[in-house]
C-alpha positions in Angstrom: -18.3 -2.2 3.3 -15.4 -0.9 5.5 -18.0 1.0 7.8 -20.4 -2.1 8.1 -17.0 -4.6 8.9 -16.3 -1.9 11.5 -19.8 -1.2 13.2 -19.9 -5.1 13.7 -16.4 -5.1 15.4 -17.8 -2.4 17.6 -20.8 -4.2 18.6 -19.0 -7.8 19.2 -16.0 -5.6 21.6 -19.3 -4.1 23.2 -21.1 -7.4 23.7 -17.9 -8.6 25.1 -17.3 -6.2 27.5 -20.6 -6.3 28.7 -21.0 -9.7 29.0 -17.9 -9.3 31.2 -19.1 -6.3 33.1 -22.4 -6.5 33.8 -24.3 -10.1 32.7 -27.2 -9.5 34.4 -28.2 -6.7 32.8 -26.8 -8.2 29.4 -28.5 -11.5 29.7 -31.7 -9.6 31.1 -32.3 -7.2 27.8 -30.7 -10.3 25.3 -33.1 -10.6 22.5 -34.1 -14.5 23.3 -35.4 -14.6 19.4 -34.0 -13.2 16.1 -32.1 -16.2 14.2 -28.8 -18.1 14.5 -26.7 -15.7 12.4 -25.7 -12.9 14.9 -24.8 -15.3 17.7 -22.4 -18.1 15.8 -21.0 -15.0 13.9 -20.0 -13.8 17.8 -19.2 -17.0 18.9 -16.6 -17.4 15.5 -15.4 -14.2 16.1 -14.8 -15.1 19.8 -13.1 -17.9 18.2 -10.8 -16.1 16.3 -9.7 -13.9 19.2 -9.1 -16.6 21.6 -7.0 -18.4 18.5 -5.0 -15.2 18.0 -3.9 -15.0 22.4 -3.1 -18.6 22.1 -0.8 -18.2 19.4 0.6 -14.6 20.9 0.7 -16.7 24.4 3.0 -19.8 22.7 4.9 -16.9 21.1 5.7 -15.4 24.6 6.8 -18.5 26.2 3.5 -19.7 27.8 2.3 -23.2 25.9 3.6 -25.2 23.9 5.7 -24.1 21.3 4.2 -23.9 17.6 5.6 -22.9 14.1 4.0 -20.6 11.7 1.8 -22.8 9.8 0.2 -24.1 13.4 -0.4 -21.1 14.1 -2.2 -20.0 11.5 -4.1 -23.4 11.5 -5.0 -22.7 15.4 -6.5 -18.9 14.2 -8.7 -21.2 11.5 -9.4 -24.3 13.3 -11.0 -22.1 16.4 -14.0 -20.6 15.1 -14.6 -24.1 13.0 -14.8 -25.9 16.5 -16.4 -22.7 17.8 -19.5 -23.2 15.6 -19.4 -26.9 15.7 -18.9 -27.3 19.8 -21.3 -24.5 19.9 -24.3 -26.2 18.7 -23.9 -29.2 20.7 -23.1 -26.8 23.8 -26.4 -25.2 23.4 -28.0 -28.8 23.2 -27.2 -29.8 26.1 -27.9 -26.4 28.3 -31.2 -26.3 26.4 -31.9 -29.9 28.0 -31.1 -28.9 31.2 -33.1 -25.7 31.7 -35.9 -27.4 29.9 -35.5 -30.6 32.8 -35.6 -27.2 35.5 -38.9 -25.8 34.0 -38.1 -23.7 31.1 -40.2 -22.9 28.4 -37.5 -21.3 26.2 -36.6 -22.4 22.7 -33.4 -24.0 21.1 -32.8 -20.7 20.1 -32.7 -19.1 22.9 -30.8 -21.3 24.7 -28.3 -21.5 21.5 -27.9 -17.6 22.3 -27.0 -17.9 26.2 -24.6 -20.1 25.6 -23.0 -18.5 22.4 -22.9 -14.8 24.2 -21.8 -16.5 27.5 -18.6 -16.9 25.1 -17.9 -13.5 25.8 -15.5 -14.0 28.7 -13.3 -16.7 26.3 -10.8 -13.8 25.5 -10.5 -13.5 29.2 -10.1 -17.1 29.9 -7.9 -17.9 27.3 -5.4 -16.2 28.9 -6.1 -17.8 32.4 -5.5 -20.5 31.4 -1.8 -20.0 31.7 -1.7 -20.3 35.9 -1.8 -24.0 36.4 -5.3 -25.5 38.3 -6.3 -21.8 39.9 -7.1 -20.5 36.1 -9.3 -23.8 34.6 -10.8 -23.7 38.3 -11.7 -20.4 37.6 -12.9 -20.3 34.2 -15.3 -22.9 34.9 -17.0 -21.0 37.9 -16.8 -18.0 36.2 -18.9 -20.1 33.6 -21.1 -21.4 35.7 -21.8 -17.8 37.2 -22.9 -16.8 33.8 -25.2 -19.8 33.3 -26.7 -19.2 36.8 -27.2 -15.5 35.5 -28.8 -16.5 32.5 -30.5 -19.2 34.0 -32.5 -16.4 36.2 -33.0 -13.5 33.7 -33.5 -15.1 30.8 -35.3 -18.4 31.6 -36.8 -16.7 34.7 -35.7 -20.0 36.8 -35.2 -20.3 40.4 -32.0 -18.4 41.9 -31.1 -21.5 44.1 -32.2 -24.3 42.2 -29.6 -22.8 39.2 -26.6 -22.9 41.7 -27.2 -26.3 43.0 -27.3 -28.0 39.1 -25.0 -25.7 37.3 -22.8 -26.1 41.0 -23.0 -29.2 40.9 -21.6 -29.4 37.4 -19.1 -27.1 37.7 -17.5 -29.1 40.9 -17.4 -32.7 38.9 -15.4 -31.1 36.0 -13.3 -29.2 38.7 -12.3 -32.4 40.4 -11.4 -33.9 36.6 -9.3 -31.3 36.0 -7.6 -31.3 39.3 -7.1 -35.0 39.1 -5.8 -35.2 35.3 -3.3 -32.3 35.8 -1.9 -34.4 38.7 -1.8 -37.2 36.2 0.0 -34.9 34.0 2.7 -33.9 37.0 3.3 -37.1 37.8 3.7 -38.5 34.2 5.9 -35.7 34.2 8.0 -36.6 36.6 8.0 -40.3 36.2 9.9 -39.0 32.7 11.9 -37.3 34.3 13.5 -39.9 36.8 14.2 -42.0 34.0 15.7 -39.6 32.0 17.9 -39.2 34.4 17.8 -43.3 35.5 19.1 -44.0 31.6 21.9 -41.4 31.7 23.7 -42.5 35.0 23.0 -46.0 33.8 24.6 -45.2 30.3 22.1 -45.9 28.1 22.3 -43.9 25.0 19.6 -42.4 22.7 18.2 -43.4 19.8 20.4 -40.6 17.7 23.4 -41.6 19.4 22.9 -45.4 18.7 22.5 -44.6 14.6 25.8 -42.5 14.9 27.4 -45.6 16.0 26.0 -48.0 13.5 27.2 -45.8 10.9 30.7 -45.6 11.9 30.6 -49.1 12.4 29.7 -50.0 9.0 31.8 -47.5 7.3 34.9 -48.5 9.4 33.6 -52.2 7.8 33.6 -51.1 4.8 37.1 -49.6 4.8 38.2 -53.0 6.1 36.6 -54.8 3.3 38.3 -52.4 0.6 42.0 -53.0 1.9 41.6 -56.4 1.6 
């Protein structure tokens, strides 16, 4: 039991590193048949890792900050929405390449997209430097579906980088734009933080403090007489 546990770690480390490493030659001897198992059991696992850095990542000081129990919700939750988002992932890729000419199954196309998963670990991680790191994980993405696109589904080199391109630079822009939103929410806040302070308002907390001495300084009052 032990032994098998342990040879399938080995061989989902190995897929990841050569998914990372050398995709062409990954995505070129992939096995485009032999069920669903193997791959959503990589892309859970992949799920589990990337669960496990975002948690050590909040712990460090990068991220929100979570307690225990979210923590171990996030290591759960992730390969759930792994499988799930997987699935549909594969849908829609498998449309594509099937609009560009090819004559792959479902399956296959399930399997590009759960072992292009590979570089999540990586990601994850990226995703710590503010718009450089989502930029990047989506080319890096793309790169891998233009790789796959060619040894795999044995489409055209050019054709792959003008759709999956094109792709990749809408959901670039969308990122851009709402983590500008996000800055300038951000500092909207922040000005009237600091609007309400020099103005004297007070907070909520503050306001119940006062209400309470209030009433029991009524109170008091009420008992003399």
């Amino acid at each position: 039991m032990n032994s098998s546990i342990e040879k399938n770690i080995k061989t989902i480390l190995n897929t990841v590193v050569n998914v990372v490493s050398n995709p062409a030659g990954f995505f070129h001897d992939m096995n485009k048949t032999g069920g669903f198992a193997e791959p959503l059991i990589f892309m859970m696992s992949i799920g589990v890792i990337a669960g496990i850095i975002q948690v050590i990542l909040a712990g460090v000081g990068f991220g929100f900050p979570i307690s225990l129990y979210q923590a171990v919700a996030s290591i759960i939750i992730a390969p759930i929405f792994a499988g799930i988002f997987g699935f549909a992932g594969a849908g829609i890729l498998f449309i594509i390449w099937k609009i560009m000419g090819s004559q792959q199954s479902f399956e296959t196309a399930y399997r590009c997209c759960a072992y292009a998963g590979g570089i999540v670990p990586v990601t994850t991680v990226l995703t710590v430097v503010p718009f450089l790191g989502p930029v990047l994980n989506l080319v890096w993405m793309t790169y891998l579906l233009v790789v796959a696109s060619v040894e795999v589904h044995k489409l055209n080199q050019k054709i792959s980088w003008i759709v999956f391109g094109t792709i990749c630079a809408v959901f670039i822009l969308i990122i851009i734009s709402s983590q500008l939103a996000a800055r300038r929410i951000n500092s909207e806040m922040g000005k009237w933080g600091s609007y309400s302070e020099n103005k004297g308002y007070v907070s909520l907390e503050k306001a119940d403090e006062a209400t309470e001495e209030f009433l029991k300084g009524l109170q008091r009052q009420i008992n003399r007489a």
